[in-house]
C-alpha positions as CSV (number, residue, x, y, z in Angstrom):
1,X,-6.5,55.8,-6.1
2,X,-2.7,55.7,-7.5
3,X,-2.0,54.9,-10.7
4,X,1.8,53.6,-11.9
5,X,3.2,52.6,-14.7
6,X,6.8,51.0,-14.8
7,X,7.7,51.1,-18.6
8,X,11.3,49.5,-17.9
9,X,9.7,46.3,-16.0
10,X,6.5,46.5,-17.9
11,X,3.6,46.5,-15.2
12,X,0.5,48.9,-14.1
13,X,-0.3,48.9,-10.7
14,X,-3.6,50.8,-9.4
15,X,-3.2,51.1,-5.9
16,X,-6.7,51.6,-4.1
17,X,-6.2,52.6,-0.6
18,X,-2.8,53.5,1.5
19,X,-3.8,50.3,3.8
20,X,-1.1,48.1,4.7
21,X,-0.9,45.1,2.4
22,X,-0.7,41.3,4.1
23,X,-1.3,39.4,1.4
24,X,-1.0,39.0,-2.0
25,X,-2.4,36.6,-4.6
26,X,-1.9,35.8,-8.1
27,X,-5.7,35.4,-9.5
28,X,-4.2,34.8,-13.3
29,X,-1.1,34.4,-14.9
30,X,0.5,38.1,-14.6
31,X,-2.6,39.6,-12.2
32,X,-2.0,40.0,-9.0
33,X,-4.1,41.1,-6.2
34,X,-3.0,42.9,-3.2
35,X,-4.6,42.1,0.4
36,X,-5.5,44.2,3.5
37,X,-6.5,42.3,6.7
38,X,-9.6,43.0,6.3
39,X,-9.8,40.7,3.0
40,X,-10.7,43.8,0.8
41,X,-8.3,44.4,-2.3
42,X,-5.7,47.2,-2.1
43,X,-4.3,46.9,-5.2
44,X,-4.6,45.4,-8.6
45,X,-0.6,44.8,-10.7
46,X,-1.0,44.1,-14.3
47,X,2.4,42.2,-15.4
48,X,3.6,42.1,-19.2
49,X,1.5,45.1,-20.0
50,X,2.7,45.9,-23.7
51,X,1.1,42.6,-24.4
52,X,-2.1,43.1,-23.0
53,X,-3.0,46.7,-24.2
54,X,-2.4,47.9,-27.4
55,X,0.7,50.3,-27.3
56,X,-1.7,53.7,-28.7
57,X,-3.9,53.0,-25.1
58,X,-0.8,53.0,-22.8
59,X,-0.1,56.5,-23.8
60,X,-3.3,58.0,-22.2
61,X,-5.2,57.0,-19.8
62,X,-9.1,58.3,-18.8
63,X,-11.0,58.1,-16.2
64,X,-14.7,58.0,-15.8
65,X,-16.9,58.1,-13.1
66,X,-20.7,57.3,-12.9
């Protein structure tokens, strides 16, 4: 999985697999979900970041895995 943050346009995008994307949907107002053709979700892109998260969490970012 890839992890990007653009701080000048102000989105997070995880990017799941290196599958190539066909589609693309917005599920909510700024979230968008990115399409293989298999149906299964590539990737995930969080618009208007800075007003979702507060600023101290954008700074660092952890992982965890159960």
């Amino acid at each position: 999985m890839k992890v990007h943050f653009d701080e000048k346009s102000d989105a997070l995008y995880f990017r799941l697999d290196d599958s190539k994307i066909i589609e693309s949907e917005e599920v909510k107002p700024g979230v968008i979900l990115d399409f293989n053709a298999k149906k299964q979700v590539v990737g995930v892109e969080i618009l208007n970041v800075k007003k979702r998260v507060p600023a101290a969490s954008l700074k660092e970012m952890k992982f965890e895995v159960a």
